[in-house]
C-alpha positions in Angstrom: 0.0 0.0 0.0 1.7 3.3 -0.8 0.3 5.9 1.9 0.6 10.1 2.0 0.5 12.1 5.0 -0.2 15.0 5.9 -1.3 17.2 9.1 -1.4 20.9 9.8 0.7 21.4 12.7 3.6 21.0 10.9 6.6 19.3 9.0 8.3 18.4 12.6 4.8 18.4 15.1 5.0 15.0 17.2 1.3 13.8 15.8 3.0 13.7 12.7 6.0 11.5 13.8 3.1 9.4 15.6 0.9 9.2 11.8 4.3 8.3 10.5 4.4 5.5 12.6 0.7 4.6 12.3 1.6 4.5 8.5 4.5 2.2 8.1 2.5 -0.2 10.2 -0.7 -0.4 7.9 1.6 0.1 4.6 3.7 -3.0 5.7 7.7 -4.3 5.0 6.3 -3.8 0.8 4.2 -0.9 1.0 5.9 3.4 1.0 4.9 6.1 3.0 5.1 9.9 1.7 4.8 13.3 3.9 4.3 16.2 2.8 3.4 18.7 5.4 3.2 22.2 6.0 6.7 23.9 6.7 5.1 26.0 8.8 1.4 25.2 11.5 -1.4 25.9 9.5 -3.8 25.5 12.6 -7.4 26.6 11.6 -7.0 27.4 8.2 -9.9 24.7 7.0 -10.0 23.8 3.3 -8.3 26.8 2.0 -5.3 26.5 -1.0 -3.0 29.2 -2.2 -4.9 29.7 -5.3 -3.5 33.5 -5.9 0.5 32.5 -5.1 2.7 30.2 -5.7 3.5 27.0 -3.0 7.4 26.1 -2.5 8.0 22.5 -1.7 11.7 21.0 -0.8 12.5 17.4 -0.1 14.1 17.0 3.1 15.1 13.6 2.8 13.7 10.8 0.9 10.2 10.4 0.8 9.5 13.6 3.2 8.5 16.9 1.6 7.9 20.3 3.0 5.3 22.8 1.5 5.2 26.6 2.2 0.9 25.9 2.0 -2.3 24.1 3.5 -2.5 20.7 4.1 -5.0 20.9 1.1 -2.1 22.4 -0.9 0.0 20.0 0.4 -2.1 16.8 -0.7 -2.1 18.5 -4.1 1.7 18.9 -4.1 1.3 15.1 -3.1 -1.0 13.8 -5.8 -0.1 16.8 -8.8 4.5 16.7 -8.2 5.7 14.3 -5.6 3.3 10.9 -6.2 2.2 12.0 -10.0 3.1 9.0 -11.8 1.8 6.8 -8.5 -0.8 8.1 -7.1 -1.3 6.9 -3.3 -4.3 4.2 -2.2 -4.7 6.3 1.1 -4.4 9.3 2.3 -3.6 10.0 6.3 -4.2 13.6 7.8 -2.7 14.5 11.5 -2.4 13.3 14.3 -3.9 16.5 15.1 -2.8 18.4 18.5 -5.9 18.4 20.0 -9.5 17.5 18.9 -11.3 18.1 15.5 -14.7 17.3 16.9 -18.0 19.5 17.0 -17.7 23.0 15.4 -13.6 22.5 15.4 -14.3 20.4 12.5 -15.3 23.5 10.1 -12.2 25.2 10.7 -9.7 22.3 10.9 -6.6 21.9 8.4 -6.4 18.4 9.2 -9.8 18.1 8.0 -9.3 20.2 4.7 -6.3 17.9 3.9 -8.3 15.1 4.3 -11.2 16.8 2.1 -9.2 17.9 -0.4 -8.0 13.8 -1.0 -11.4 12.7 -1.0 -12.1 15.6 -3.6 -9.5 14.0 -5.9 -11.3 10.6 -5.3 -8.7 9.1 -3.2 -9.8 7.7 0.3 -8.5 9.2 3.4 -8.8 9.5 7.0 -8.7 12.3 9.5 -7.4 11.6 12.8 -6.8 14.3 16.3 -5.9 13.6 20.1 -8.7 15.4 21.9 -6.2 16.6 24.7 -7.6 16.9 28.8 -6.8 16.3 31.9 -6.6 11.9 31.5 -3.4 13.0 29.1 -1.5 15.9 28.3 0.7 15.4 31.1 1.4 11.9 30.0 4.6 10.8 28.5 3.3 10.6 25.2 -0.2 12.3 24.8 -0.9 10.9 21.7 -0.7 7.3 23.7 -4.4 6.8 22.7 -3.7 7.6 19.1 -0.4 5.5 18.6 -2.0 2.3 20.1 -5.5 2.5 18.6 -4.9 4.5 15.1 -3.8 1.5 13.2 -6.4 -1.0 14.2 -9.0 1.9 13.6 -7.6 2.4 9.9 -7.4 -0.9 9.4 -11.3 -1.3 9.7 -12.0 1.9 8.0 -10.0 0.3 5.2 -13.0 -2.1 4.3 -14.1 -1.7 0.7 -18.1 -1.5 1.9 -17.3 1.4 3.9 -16.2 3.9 0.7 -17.9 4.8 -2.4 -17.2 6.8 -5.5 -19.9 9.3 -5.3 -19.4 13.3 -6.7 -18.7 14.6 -3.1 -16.9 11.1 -1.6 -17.2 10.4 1.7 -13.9 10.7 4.0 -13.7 9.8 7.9 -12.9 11.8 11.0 -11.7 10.0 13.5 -11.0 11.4 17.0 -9.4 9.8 19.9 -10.3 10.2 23.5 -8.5 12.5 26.2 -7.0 9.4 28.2 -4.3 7.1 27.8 -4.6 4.4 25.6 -5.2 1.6 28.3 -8.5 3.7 29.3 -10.1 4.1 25.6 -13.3 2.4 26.2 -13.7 1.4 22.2 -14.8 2.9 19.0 -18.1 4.4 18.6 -19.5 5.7 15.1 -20.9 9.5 15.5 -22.5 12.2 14.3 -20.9 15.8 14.5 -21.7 17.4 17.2 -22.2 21.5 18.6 -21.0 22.7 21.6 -23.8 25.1 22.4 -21.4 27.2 24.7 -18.1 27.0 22.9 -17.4 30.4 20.0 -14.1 31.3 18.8 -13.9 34.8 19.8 -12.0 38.1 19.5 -9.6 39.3 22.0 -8.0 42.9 21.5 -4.4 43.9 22.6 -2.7 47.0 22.3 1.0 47.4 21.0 3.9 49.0 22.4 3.5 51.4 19.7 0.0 52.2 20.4 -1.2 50.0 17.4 -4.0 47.3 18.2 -4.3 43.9 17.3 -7.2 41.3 17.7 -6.1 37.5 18.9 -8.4 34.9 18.1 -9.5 33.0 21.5 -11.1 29.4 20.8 -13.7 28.2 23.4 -14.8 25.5 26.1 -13.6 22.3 24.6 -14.5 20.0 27.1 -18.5 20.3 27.0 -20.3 17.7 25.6 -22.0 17.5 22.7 -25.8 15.7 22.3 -25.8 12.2 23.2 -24.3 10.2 19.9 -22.0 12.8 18.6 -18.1 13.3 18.5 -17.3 15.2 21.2 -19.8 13.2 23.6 -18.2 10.4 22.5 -14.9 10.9 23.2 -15.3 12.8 26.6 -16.6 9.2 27.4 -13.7 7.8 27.4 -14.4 6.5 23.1 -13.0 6.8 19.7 -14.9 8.7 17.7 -15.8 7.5 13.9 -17.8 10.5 12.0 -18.4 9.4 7.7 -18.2 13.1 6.1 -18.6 14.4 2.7 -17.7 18.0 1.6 -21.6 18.9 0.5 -22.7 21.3 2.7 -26.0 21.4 1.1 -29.3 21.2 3.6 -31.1 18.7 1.5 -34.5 19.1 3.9 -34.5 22.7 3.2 -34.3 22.2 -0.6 -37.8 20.6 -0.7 -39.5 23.7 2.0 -37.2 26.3 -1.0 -39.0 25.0 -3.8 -42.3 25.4 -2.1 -41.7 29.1 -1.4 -40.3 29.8 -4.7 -43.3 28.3 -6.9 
């Protein structure tokens, strides 16, 4: 199996040493494994690609790019220069630094690079460490990821499970806040809303009198409606959400065409 990776936290962020890892286990002793990343975090920039400039790329070492982009530019890079004449079976987004449950979800690089794969019609996978207070002061707080992502994939990876539809659908896959000996199993989910959790607007004011607004994410450890992500994994589960890029309200189609007869 010949496998490309991505994430948006960066070329050298641990989740992506752990994907790495996760990788070379599902491609096998016969299988490859190609990165390319973003040389620089790219936290919370979505779906977006640098459609106006152009994206540098450098190989740092065989099989291991770096791309001054998104992790959507990066899969392109991937599928368009680096893997052109052998284009991967799967493609593997994260392990992101925290979760990409809920509302996260819609602003999530991890999740564009994995949109943008499934937009090419190539299968892929999303996966985060929901961080809290059962890990981030463990040795490795992507324990839960490491030990379970593999066998998780490795399911996913079941032919009945994909299909080649326009929008194709593409998982998200978020592991709980606890070390791995405390993940409870794997529990298929719908996104979910944290009712009381906005990214909002913070202002500071400059030495030099200028002002500038940082962005201040909300509550992540509420939990969403019973059956979702985020309630999921603040359980103690795994978290398996099937996603396609339509945003479309299909229910609402049949009430517009009522109004507009």
């Amino acid at each position: 199996m010949r496998i490309l990776i991505t994430n948006d936290d960066g070329i050298n962020a641990p989740g992506l040493k752990v994907l790495t890892a996760i990788a070379e286990k599902l491609a096998g002793k016969n299988g490859e494994v190609w990165t390319v990343a973003p040389a620089f975090e790219q936290s919370g920039v979505g779906h977006c690609i640098s459609y106006t400039h152009p994206t540098m790329i450098a190989e740092l070492e065989p099989r291991r790019f770096a791309a001054e982009g998104s992790p959507a530019d990066c899969v392109i890079a991937g599928l368009y220069e680096v893997l052109k004449d052998t284009p991967p079976d799967l493609v593997l987004s994260g392990v992101n630094r925290g979760n990409n449950a809920a509302e996260n979800t819609l602003y999530s690089g991890t999740i564009g690079g994995a949109m943008e794969a499934a937009l090419q019609g190539i299968p892929a996978i999303a996966l985060s460490q929901y961080f809290g207070p059962g890990n981030v002061d463990l040795a490795d707080p992507f324990d839960a990821a490491a030990t379970h992502g593999a066998s998780v994939i490795k399911t996913l990876l079941d032919p009945d499970l994909w299909d080649n539809a326009n929008y194709r659908l593409f998982y998200n896959v978020n592991f709980p806040p606890v070390a791995a000996h405390d993940v409870k199993g794997v529990k298929a989910a719908n996104q979910g809303f944290r009712t009381d959790s906005r990214f909002t607007a913070e202002a500071q004011t400059s030495p030099t009198g200028r002002k500038f607004l940082w962005v201040r994410g909300g509550a992540q450890h509420t939990p969403t409606a019973p059956g979702t992500d985020a309630a999921a994994n603040l359980d103690g589960y795994i978290s398996v959400t099937p996603m396609r890029a339509d945003l479309t309200d299909y229910d609402m189609v049949a009430t517009l065409e009522d109004v507009f007869l």
